[in-house]
FIKE-257766 format. One record per residue: residue number from 1; y, z, x of N, C-alpha, C, O in turn. Coordinates in pm, whole numbers. Each point is the difference from the previous one (the first is absolute). Example, Ala and Ser with C-alpha at 12.3 -4.5 7.8 and 13.67 -1.06 7.14 Angstrom:
// residues 2
+-----+--------+--------+--------+--------+--------+--------+--------+--------+--------+--------+--------+--------+
|   k |    n_Y |    n_Z |    n_X |   ca_Y |   ca_Z |   ca_X |    c_Y |    c_Z |    c_X |    o_Y |    o_Z |    o_X |
+-----+--------+--------+--------+--------+--------+--------+--------+--------+--------+--------+--------+--------+
|   1 |   -569 |    780 |   1319 |    119 |      0 |    -89 |    120 |      0 |     90 |     -2 |     66 |    104 |
|   2 |    107 |   -138 |   -139 |    119 |      6 |     82 |    109 |     73 |    -77 |    111 |     17 |     51 |
+-----+--------+--------+--------+--------+--------+--------+--------+--------+--------+--------+--------+--------+
// end
This chain:
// residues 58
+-----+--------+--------+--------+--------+--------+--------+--------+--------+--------+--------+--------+--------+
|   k |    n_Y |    n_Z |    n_X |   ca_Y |   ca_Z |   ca_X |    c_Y |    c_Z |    c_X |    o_Y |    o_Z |    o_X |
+-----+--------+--------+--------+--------+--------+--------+--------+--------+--------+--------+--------+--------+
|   1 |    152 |    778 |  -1550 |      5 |    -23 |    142 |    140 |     39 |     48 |     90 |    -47 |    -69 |
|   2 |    -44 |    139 |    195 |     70 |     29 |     60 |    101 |   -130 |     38 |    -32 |    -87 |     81 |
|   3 |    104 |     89 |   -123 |    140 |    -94 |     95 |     39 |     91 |    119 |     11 |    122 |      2 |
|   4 |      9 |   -227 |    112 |     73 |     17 |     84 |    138 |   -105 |     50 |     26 |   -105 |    -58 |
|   5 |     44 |    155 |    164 |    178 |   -115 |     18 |    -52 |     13 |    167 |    -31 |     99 |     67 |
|   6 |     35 |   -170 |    -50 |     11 |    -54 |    181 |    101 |   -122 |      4 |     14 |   -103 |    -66 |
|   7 |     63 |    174 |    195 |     49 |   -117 |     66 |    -95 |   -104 |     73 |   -104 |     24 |     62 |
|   8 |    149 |   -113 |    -78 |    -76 |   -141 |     60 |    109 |   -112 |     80 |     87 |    -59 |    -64 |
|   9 |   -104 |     42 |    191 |     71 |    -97 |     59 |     15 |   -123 |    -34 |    -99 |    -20 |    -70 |
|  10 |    159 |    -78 |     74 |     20 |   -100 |    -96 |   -119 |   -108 |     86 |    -62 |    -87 |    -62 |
|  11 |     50 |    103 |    162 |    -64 |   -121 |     54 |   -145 |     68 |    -55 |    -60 |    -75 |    -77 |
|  12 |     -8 |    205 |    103 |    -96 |     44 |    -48 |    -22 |    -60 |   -156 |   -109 |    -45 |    -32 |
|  13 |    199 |     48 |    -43 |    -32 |    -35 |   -138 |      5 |    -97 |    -33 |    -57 |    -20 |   -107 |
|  14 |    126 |   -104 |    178 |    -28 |   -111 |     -2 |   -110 |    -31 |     15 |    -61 |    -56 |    -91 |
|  15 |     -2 |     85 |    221 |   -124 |    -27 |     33 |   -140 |     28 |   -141 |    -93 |    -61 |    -52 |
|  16 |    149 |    170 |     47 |    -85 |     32 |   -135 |     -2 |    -71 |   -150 |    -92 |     -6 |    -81 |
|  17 |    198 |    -34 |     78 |     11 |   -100 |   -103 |    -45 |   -112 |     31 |      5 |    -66 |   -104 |
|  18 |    -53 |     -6 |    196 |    -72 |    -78 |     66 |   -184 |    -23 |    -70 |    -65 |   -104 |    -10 |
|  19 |     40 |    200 |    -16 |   -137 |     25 |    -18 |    -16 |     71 |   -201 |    -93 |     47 |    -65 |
|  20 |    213 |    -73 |     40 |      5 |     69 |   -128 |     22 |   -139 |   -146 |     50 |   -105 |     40 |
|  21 |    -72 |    108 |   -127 |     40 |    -59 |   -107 |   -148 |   -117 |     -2 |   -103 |     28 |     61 |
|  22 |    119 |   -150 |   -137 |    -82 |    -77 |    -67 |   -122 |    -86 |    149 |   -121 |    -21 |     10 |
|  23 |    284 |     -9 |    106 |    -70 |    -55 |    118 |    -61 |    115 |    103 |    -22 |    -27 |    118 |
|  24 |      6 |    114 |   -156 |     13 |    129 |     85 |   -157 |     67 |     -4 |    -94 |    -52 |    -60 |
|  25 |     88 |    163 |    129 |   -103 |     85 |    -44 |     -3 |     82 |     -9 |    -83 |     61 |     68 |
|  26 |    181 |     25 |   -170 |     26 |     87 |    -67 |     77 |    -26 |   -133 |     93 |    -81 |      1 |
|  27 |   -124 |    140 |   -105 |     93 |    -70 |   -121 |    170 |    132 |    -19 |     92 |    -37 |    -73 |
|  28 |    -83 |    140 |    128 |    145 |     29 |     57 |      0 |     90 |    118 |   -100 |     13 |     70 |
|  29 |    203 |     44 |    -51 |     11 |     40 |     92 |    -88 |    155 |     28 |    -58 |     40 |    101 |
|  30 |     75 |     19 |   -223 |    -40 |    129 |    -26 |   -174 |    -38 |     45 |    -60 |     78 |     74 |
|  31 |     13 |   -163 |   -111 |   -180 |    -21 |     65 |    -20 |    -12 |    120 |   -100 |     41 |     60 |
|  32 |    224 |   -115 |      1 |     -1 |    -72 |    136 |    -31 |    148 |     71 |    -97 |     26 |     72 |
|  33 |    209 |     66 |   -111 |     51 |    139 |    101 |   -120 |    107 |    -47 |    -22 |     90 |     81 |
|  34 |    -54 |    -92 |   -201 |   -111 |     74 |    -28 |   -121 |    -34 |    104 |    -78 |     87 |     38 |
|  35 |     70 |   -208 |     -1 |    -99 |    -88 |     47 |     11 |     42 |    179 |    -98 |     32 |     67 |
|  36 |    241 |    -41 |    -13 |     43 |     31 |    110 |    -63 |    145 |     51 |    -67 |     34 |     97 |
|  37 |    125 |     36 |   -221 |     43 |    145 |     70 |   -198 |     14 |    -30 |    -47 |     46 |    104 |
|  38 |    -80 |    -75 |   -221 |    -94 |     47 |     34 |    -93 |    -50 |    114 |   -107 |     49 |     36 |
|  39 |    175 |   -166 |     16 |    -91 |    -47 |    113 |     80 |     78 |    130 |    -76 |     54 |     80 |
|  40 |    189 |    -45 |    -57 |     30 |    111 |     91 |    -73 |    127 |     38 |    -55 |     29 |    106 |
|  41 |     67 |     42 |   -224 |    -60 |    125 |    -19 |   -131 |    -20 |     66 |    -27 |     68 |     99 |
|  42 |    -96 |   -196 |   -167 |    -65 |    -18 |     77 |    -31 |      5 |    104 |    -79 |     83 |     44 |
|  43 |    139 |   -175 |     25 |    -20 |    -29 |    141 |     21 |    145 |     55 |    -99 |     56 |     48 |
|  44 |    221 |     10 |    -50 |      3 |    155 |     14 |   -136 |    110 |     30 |    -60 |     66 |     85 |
|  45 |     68 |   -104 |   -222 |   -167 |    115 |    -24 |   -112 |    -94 |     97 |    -69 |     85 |     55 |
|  46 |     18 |   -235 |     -7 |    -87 |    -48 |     90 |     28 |     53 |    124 |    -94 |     38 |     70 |
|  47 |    210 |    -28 |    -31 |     87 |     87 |    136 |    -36 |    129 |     11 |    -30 |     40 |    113 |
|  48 |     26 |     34 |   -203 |      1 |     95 |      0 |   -122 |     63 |     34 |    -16 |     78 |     95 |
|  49 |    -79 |   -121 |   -188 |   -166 |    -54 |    -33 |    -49 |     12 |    164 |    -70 |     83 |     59 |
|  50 |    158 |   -233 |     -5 |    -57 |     24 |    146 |     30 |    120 |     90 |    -87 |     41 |     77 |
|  51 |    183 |      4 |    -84 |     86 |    140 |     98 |    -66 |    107 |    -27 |     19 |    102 |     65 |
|  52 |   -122 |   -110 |   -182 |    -26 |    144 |      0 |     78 |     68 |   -120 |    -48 |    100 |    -52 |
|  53 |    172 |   -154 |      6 |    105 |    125 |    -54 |    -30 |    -33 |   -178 |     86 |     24 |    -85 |
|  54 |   -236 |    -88 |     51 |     57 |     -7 |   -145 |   -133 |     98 |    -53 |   -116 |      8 |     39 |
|  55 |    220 |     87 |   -187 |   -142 |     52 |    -79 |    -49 |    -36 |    -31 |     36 |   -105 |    -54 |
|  56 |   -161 |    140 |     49 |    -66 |    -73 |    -82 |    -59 |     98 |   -138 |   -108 |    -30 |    -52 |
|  57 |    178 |    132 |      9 |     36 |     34 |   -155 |     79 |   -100 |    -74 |    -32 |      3 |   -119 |
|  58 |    146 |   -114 |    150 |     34 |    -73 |    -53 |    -77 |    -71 |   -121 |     52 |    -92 |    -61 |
+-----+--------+--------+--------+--------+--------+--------+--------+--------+--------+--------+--------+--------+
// end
């Protein structure tokens, strides 16, 4: 699997650590931001879906 380095604002990552570890719902951070970025994408492609603008060769 590809690594990536992003900056992250501190209050942003706080927040995220919020939802991460044993009391959390994510077990680290790396799931939390996997979890983020594929429901984004999502919602994206439903947007898109509606506008007209998505392939559908995908």
């Amino acid at each position: 699997m590809p690594k990536i380095s992003v900056e992250v604002p501190a209050e942003l990552l706080a927040d995220l650590d919020d939802h991460v570890g044993e009391e959390g719902k994510f077990v680290n951070r790396s799931e939390a931001i996997r979890a983020s970025i594929r429901k984004t994408l999502d919602l994206l492609d439903d947007i898109d879906e509606r506008q007209g603008r998505l392939d559908n060769e995908q």
